[in-house]
C-alpha positions in Angstrom: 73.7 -132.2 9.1 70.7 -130.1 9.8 70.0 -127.0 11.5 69.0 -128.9 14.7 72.2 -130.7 15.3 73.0 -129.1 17.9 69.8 -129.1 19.9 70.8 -132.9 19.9 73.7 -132.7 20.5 75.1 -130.1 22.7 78.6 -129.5 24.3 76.9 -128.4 27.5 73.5 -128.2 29.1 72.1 -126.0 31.3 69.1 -126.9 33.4 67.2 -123.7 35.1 65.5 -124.6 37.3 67.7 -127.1 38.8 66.9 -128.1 42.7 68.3 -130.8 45.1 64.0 -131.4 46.2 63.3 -135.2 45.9 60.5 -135.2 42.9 61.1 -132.3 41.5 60.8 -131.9 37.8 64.3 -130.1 38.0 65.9 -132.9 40.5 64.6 -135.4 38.1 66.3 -133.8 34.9 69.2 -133.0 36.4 69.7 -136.4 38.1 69.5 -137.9 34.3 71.6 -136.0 32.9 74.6 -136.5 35.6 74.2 -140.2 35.1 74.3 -140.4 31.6 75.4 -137.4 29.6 79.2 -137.2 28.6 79.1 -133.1 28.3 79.1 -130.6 30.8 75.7 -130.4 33.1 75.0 -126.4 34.8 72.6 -125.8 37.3 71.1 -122.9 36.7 69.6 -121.5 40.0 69.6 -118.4 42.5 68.7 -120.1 45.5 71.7 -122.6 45.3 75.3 -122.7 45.7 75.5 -126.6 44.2 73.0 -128.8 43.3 73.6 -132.9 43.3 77.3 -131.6 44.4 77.7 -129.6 41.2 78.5 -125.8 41.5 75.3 -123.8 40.6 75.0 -120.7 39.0 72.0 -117.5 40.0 71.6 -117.1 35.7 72.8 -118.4 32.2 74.6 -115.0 31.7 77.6 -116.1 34.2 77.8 -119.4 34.0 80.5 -121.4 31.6 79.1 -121.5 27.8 75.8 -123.3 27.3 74.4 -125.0 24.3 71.2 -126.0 25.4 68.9 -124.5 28.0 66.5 -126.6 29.5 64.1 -124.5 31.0 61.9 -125.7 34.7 61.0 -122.7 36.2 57.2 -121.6 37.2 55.3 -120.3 34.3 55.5 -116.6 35.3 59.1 -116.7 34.7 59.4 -118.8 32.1 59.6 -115.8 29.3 62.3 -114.4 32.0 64.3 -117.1 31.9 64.1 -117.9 27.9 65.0 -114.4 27.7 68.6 -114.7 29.5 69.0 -118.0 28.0 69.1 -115.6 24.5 71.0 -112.8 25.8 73.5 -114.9 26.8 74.3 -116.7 23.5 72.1 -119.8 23.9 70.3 -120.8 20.2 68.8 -124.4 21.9 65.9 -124.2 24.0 63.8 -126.6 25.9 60.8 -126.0 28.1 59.3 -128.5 30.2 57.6 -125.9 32.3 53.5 -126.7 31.4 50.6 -123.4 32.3 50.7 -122.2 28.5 47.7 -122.3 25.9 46.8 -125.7 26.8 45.3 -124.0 30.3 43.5 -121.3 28.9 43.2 -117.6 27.8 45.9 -116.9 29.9 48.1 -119.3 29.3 47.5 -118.6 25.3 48.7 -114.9 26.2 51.7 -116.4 27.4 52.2 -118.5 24.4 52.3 -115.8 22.0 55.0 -114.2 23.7 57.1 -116.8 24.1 56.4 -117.7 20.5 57.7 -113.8 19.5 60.6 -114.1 21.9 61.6 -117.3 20.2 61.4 -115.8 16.8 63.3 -112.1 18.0 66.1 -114.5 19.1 65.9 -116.8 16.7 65.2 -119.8 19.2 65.3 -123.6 18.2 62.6 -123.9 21.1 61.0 -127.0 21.9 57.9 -126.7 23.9 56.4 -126.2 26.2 54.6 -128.2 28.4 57.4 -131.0 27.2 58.6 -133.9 29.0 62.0 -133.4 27.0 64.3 -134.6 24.7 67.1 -137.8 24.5 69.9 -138.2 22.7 71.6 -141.6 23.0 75.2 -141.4 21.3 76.0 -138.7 24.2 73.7 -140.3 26.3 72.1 -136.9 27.0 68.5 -137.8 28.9 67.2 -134.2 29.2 63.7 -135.4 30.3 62.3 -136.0 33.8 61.4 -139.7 32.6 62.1 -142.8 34.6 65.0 -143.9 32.3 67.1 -143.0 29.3 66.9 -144.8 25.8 69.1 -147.8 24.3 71.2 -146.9 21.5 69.9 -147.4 18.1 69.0 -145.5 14.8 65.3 -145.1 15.4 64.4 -141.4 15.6 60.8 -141.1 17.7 58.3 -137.7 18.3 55.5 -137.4 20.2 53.5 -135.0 21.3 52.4 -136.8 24.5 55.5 -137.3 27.1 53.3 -139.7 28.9 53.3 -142.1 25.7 57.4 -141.4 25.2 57.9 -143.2 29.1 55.9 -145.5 28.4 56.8 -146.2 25.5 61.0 -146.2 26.4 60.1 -148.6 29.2 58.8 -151.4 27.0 61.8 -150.4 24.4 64.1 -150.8 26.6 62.6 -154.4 28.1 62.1 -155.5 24.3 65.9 -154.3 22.9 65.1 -151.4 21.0 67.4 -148.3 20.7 66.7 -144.9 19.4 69.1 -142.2 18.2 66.8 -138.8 18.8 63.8 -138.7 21.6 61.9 -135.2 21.5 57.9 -134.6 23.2 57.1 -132.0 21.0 55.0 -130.6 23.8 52.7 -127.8 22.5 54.6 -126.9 19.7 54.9 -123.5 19.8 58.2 -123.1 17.8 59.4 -126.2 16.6 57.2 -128.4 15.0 56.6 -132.4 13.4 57.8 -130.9 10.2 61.2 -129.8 11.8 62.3 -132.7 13.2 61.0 -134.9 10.2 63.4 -132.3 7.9 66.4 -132.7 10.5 66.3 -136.6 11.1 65.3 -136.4 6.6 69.5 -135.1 6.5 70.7 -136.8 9.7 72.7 -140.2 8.3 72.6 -142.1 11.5 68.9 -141.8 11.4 67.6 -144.6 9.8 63.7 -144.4 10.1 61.4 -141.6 11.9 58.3 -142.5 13.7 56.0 -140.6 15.8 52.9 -140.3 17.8 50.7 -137.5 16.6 47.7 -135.9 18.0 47.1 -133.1 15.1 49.6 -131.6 12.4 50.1 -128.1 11.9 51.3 -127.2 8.9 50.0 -129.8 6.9 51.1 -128.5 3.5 54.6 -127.8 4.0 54.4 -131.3 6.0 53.7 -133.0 2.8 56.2 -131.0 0.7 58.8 -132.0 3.2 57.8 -135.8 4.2 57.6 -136.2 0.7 61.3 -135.5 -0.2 63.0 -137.3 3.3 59.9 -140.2 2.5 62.7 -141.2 -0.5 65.6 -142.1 1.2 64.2 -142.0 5.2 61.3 -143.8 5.8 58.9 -142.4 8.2 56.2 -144.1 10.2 53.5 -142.2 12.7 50.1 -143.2 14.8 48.3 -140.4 14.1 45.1 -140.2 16.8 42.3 -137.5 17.1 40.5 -135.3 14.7 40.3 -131.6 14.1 36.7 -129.8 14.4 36.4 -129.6 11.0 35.0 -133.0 10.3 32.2 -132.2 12.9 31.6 -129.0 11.6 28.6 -128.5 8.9 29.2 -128.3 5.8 27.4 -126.8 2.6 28.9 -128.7 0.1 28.5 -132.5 -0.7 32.6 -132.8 -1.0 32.6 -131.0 2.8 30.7 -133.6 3.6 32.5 -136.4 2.7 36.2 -134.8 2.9 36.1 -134.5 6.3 39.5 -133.9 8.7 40.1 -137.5 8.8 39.7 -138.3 4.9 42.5 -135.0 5.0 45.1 -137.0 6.8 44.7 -140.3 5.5 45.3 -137.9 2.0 48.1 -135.5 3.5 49.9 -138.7 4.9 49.4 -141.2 1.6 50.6 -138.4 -0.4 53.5 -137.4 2.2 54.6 -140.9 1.9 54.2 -141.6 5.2 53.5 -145.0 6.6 50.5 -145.0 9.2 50.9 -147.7 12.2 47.0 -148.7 13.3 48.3 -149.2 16.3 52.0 -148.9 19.0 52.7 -152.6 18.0 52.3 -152.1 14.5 54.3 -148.6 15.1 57.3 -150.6 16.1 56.8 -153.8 14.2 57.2 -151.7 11.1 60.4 -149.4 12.4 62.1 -153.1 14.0 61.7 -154.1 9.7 62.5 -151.0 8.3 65.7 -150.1 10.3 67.2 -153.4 9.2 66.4 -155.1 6.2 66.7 -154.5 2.7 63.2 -153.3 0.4 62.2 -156.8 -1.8 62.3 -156.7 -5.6 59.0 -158.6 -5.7 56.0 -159.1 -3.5 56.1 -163.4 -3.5 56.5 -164.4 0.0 57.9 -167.7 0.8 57.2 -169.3 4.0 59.3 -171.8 5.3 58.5 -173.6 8.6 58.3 -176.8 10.8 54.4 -176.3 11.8 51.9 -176.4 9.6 49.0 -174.6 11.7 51.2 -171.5 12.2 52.2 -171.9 8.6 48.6 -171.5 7.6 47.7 -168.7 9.9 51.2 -167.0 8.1 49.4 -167.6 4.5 46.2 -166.0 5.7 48.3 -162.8 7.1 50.0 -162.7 3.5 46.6 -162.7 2.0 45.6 -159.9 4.4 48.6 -157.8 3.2 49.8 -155.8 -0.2 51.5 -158.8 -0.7 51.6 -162.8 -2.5 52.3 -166.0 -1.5 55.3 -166.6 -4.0 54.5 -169.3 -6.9 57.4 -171.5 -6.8 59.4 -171.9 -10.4 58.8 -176.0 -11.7 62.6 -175.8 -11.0 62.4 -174.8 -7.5 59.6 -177.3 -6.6 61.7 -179.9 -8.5 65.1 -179.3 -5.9 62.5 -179.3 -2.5 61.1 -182.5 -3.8 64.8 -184.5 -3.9 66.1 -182.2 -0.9 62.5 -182.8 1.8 60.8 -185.6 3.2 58.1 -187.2 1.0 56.0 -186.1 4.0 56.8 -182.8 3.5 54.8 -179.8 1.5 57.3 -178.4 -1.2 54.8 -175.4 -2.5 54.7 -172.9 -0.7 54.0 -172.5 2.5 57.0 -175.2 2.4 56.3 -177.4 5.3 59.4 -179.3 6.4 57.7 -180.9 9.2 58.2 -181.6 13.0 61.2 -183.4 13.0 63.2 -181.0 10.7 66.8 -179.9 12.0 68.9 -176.9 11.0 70.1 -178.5 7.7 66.4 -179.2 6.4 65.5 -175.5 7.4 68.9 -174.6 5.9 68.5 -176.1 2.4 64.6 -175.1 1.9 64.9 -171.3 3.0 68.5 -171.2 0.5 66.0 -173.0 -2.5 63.0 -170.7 -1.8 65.1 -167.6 -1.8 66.6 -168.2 -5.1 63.6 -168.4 -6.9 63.2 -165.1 -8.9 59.5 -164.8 -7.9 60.5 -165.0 -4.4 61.1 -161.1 -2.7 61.2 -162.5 1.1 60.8 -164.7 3.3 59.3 -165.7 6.7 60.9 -168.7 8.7 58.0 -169.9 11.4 58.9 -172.6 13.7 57.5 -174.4 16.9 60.2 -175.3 19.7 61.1 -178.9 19.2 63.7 -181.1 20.9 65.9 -181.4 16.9 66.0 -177.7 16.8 68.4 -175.3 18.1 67.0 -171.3 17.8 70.3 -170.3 18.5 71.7 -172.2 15.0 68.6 -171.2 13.2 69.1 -167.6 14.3 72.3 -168.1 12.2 71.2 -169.7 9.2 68.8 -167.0 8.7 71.3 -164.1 9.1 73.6 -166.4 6.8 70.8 -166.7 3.8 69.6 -162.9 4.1 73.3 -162.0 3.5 73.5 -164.4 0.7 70.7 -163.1 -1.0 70.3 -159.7 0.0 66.3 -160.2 0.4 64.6 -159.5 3.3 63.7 -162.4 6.1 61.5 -162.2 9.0 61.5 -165.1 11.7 58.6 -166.0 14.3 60.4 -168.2 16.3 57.5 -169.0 18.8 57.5 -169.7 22.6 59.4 -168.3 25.7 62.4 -168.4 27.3 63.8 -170.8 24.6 63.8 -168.2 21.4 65.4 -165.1 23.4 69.1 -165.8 23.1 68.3 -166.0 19.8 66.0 -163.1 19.1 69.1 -161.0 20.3 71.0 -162.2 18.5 68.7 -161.8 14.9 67.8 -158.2 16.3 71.9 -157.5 16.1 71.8 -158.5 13.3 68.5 -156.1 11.9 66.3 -158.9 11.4 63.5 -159.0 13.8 61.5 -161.6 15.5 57.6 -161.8 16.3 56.0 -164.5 18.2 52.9 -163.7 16.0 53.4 -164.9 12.2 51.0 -162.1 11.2 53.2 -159.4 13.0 56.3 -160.8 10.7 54.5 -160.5 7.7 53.3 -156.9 8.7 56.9 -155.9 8.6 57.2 -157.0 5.2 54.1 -155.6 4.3 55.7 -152.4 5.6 59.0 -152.5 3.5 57.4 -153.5 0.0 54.9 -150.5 0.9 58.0 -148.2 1.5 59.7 -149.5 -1.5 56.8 -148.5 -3.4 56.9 -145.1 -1.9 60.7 -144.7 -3.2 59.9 -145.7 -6.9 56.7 -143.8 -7.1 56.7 -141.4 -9.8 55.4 -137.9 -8.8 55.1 -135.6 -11.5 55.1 -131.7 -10.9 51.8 -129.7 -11.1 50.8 -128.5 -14.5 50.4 -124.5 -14.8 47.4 -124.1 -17.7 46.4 -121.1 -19.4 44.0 -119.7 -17.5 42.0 -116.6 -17.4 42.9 -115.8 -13.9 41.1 -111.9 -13.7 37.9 -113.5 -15.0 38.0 -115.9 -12.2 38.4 -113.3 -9.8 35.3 -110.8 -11.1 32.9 -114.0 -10.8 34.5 -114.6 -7.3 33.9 -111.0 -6.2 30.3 -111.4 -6.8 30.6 -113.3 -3.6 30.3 -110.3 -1.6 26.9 -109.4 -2.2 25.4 -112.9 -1.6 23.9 -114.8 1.6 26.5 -116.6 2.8 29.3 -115.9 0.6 27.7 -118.6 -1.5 27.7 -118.8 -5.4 26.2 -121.5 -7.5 25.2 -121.8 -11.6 25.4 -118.1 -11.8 29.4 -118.6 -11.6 29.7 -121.0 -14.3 32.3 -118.7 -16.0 34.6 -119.4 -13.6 35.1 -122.8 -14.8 35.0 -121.6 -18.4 37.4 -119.2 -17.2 40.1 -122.5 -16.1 39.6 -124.2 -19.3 36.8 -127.3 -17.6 34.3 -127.3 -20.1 30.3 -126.8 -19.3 27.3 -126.2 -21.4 26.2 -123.2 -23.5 23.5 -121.4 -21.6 22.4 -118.3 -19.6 20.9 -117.4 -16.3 17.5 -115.0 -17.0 15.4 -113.5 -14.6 11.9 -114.0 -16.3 10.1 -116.2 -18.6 10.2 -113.9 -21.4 14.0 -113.9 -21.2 14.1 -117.5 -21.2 12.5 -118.2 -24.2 14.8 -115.9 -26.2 17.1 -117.7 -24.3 15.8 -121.3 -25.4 15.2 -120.2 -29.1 18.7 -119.4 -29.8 19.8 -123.5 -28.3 19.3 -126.6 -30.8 16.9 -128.7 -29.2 15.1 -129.1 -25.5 17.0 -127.1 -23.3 16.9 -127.7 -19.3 15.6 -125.1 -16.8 17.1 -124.9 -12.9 16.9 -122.2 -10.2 19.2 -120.3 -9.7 19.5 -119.7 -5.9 22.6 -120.3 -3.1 20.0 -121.1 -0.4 18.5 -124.3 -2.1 21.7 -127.3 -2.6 19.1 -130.5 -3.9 17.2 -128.7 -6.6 15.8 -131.4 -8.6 14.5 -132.8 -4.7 12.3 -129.8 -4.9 11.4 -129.3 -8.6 13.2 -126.7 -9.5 14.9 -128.8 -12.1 13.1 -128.9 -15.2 14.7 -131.1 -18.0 14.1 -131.6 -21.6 12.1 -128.9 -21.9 11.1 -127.6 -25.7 10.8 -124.2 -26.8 7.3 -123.9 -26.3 6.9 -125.0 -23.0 9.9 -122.9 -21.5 7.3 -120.0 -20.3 5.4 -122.9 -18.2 8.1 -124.7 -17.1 10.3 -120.9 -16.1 7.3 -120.3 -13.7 7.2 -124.2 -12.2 10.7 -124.2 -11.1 10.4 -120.5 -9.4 6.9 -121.1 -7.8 8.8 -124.7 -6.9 11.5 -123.1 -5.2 9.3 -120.3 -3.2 7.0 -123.3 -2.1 10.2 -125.0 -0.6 12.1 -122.3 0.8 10.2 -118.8 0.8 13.2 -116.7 2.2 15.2 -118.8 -0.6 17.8 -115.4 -2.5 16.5 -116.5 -5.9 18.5 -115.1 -8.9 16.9 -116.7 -11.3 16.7 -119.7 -13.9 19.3 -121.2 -15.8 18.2 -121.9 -19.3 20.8 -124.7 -20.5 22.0 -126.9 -23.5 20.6 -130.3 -22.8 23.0 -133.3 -23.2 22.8 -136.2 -24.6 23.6 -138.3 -21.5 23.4 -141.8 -23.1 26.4 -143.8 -22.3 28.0 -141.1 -20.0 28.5 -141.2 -16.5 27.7 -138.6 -13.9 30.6 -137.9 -11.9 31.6 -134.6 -9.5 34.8 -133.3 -8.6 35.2 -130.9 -5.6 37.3 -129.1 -2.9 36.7 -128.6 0.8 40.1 -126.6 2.6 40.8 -128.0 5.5 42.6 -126.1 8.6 45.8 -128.4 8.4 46.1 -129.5 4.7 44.5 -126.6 2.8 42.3 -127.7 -0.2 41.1 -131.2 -0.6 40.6 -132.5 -3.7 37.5 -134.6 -4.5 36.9 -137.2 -7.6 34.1 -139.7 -7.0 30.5 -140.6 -9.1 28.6 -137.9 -9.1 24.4 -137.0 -9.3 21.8 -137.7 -7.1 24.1 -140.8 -5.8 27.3 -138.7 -4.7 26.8 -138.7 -1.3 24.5 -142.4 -0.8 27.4 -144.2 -2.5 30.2 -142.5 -1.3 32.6 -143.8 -4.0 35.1 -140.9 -3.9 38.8 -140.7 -3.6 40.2 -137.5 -2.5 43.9 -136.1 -2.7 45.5 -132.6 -1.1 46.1 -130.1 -3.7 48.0 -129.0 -5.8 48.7 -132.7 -8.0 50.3 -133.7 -11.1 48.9 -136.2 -13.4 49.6 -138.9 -12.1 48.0 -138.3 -8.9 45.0 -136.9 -10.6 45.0 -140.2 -12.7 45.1 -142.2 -9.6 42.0 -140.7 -8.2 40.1 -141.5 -11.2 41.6 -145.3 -10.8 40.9 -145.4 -6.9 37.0 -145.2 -7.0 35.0 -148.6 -7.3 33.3 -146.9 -10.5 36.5 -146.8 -12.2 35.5 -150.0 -14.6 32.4 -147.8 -15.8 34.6 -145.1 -17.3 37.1 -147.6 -18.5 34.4 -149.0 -20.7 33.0 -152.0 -18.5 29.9 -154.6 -19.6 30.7 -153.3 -23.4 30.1 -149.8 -22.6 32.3 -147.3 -24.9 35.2 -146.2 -22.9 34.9 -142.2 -21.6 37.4 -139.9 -22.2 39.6 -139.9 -18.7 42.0 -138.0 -20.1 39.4 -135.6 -19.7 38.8 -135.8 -16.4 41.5 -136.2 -15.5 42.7 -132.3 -16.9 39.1 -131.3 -15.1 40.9 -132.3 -12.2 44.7 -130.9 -12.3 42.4 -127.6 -13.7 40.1 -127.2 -10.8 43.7 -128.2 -8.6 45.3 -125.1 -10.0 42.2 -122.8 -9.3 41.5 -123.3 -5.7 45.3 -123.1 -5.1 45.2 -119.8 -7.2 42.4 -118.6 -4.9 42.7 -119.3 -1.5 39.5 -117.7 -0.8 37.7 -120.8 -1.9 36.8 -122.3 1.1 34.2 -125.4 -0.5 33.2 -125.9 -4.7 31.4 -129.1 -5.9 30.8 -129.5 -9.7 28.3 -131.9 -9.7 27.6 -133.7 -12.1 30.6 -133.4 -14.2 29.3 -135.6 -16.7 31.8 -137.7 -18.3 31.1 -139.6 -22.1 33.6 -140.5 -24.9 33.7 -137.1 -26.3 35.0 -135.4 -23.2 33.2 -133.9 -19.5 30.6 -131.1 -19.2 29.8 -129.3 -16.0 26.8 -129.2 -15.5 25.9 -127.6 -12.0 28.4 -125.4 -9.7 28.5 -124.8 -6.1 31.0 -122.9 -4.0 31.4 -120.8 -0.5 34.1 -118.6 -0.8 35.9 -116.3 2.1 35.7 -112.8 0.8 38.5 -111.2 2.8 41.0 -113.2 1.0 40.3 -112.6 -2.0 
């Protein structure tokens, strides 16, 4: 069991606060507690002698032992009464009380110190500015909701309390139970990433979903999700952004990575499921919490209408997942077992008149067929067919088989006895075909998450004190920025780039030039200017005797554009023979919750019109540097598409888990593009750097 255990499940609760007023926040929570909770309930309060007939106590300190305080007391005294709570041996802590940084300045100040008093004291504290927490086994309601939860083994967070009663009111009408209920409130101590780690090691916790507004350790989120994601399956709405999608950025991968790219990253790579929607939220946990993961993504269908039928196809279609195609053998046996009016591929119609048996024999065929991973039984209401009896079958044939069924028994009043009596069983029922073949979309999804292979972060052989002189540069530049000039740095992690030097006058560059085979290419040098061929200071194929002319275009270029442009000079450069490579960029942007974002995408003057990137949160293993390189639509162009030689991705990806290792060896680099990182069958080049870094952490 985990460390929270007992904030769950406590011997005895305290609430301070407690008061006999009609609609008062500690009436409420008291008043659900005495109803429902099978430990000891103590008021806490100074005023009272009993509250709701129960004796009442002026502090924590001399009343019986207490598990969990549950604190309701004006803001002013909140600290107070946390404080006593501590002193007197209490390690569970809930406050409902709201006035804290969500208010203001003020409210921030008090915050922080309840924030240092949790951690002197060593606090599991929830809150504040919480509506609560549930547990049903001891049918502990410590929120000031309307009503507790129904048992069951779905573990829910949110961090709005409105959303949890609203929520437990249309659970309750629909059948669905819950084992742990906690509004995470503002989060001051305990966190997402607690109570994902606690239900992760709780066995009657089944799956964990939640509603999110923002995550706050979003690294140690994903290191955690990740390794309860194999055996717990966890599903979340996440809504809202953080500022730093809205804020400017420098770099093209700021851009693009912006805070929403970072959770839709942070969460993928967590192996977290992410509902669109509270339907969906719930239509995935109803599947998950009940039915086994399929061995293969082949649907069948099996139903008594064929429009429904259709609409179920199309949903399949929609999903991660196949209509099944049906072995010769098993379309042989529907064809003696159905009507010759019947459709024996799938979806297998067994039309209007069909009773039990017909449904019976076609679902048991169907799910023996080895390309067949589940199932969906859609059916009308017709005057031959009982729900209650097909309820039955189903249950019968999933245990059978051991593959996952979904039924949309459509209508009214005339499917619930028997929707209750498939949801006992863990198999649930949607009116809506594409609603049951979301839920299997959801389990073949979570099986993949299971089997995915993950492999560690590689550690290369780095020169990591050269990295850091080029960083310190930083210092002395507008902006913290850093472009060509840095180069090293990448030589420094082992991603390869062109021989060349930065000069500072045309002399210099034509020494410079002499010494390279070839036309060289000439660029300015300067942090201020981002698009530099958009402004002629890019000067390429360039031969040795033009290099003077062409050193004092690009500068006379650049002043033209930007005349307060820091210039540092020109970058005399190997020139590549691009034929048959591709231009590509790789990049980082950190992000508040998620720290550094990785960015793979094609590259050049096209990087940011396209926007055919993928983007991952460092650090990443191979493989998930290889799946970046397969995610982007460009992919078939380094593979070697339309008889093009295939490019070196082993390459790239290397340049990747490389440029992965340095920004999480440096901190202090806040964005970095390397664009283009040109990619041919010999290997990559960088060709052109970029980076902002924070100077005070390096």
């Amino acid at each position: 069991m985990g460390r929270l255990r007992d904030l769950f499940a406590p011997e005895s609760v305290a609430v301070v606060g407690a008061t006999d007023r009609e609609g008062a926040v500690g009436h409420a929570i008291l008043e659900n507690l005495v109803a429902d909770y099978v430990g000891d309930v103590i008021p806490v309060n100074p005023n009272r002698e009993s509250v709701l007939g129960i004796e009442c106590y002026p502090d924590v300190a001399s009343a019986p032992p207490v598990d969990l305080s549950v604190i309701v007391v004006p803001p002013s005294i909140v600290l107070e009464a946390i404080r006593e709570s501590a002193e007197a041996g209490v390690e569970n802590v809930v406050v409902i009380t709201a006035g804290f940084a969500e208010t203001g300045s003020d409210g921030a100040a008090r915050e922080r110190e309840l924030r240092e008093l949790a951690d002197e004291h060593d606090l599991n504290l929830v809150g504040p500015n919480s509506l609560g927490i549930m547990n049903t086994r001891s049918g502990m309601n410590a929120t000031f909701g309307p009503e507790n939860a129904l048992d069951g083994s779905v573990s829910f967070m949110s961090q709005s309390g409105a959303f949890i009663t609203a929520v437990l009111d249309w659970a309750n009408e629909q059948g669905i139970g819950f084992r742990d209920v906690v509004s995470l409130g503002n989060k001051s101590v305990l966190d997402e990433t607690d109570f994902v780690e606690e239900w992760g090691e709780d066995p009657e916790t089944d799956v964990i979903i939640g509603y999110l507004e923002g995550i706050d350790r979003g690294d140690e989120f994903v290191e955690v999700a990740r390794e309860v994601s194999d055996d717990t399956p966890i599903v979340l709405v996440k809504s809202g952004r953080t500022d730093a999608g809205a804020q400017a950025a420098s770099s093209h991968t700021g851009a693009i990575a912006g805070s929403e790219v970072a959770y839709e990253s942070g969460l993928e790579q967590a192996g977290v499921l992410r509902a669109r929607s509270v339907q969906e939220l719930f239509d995935w946990a109803r599947a998950l919490s009940g039915l086994p993961t399929p061995d293969a993504d082949g649907v069948a269908v099996v139903t008594n209408a064929g429009g429904p039928g259709v609409l179920t196809t199309d949903a399949v279609g929609d999903a991660n997942l196949e209509m099944a195609n049906f072995t010769d053998e098993t379309i042989g046996r529907l064809a003696e077992t159905m009507p010759d009016e019947a459709n024996v591929y799938n979806p297998i119609d067994v039309i209007g008149d069909a009773d039990i048996e017909r449904f019976e024999t076609a679902l048991d065929i169907a799910l023996e067929d080895p390309n067949v991973g589940s199932a969906v039984v859609v059916s009308a209401p017709t005057a031959v067919l009982e729900y209650d009896r097909l309820a039955e079958v189903v249950i019968e044939q999933r245990d059978i088989h051991d593959k996952p069924i979904v039924t949309s028994l459509m209508g009214g009043s005339r499917s619930r006895a028997a929707e209750e009596v498939l949801r006992e069983f863990g198999i649930p029922n949607y009116f809506d075909p594409a609603r049951a073949v979301s839920g299997l979309d959801a389990l073949a999804r979570y099986r993949d998450i299971k089997t995915a292979q993950r492999d560690e972060p590689e550690r290369f052989d780095v020169d990591h004190d050269r990295a850091r002189e080029i960083l310190e540069t930083a210092r002395s530049r507008t902006g913290n920025r850093l472009g060509v000039e840095a180069m090293d740095l990448l030589d420094a992690y082992g991603i390869p780039t062109p021989h060349g030097e930065i000069v500072s006058d045309p002399e210099a560059a034509q020494e410079i030039a002499a010494d390279i085979d070839g036309d060289v290419v000439l660029k300015i040098v300067s942090p201020d200017i981002s698009h530099k061929s958009d402004i002629g200071g890019v000067r390429v194929g360039v031969s040795d005797e033009d290099v003077y002319d062409a050193y004092e275009d690009v500068v006379s270029n650049a002043r033209n554009y930007q005349p307060d442009a820091s210039i540092v000079g020109v970058q005399v450069q190997e020139m590549l023979d691009l034929e048959g490579s591709t231009e590509t960029i790789i990049g980082v942007n950190r992000d508040p919750q998620f720290g550094p974002l990785l960015l793979f995408g094609l590259g050049g003057i096209f990087v940011e019109i396209l926007e055919d990137t993928s983007v991952r949160v460092a650090p990443v293993g191979e493989d998930e540097a290889q799946a970046m390189v397969e995610d982007i639509k460009a992919a078939p162009l380094l593979r070697g598409a339309r008889g093009r030689e295939p490019a070196d991705i082993e390459s790239v990806v290397e340049s990747i888990q490389r440029l992965s290792q340095l920004v999480t060896d440096f901190p202090a680099i806040l964005e970095l593009d390397v664009n283009p990182l040109v990619v041919g069958p010999e290997g990559v080049q960088a060709i052109d750097l970029r980076l902002t870094v924070d100077t005070e952490k390096l």
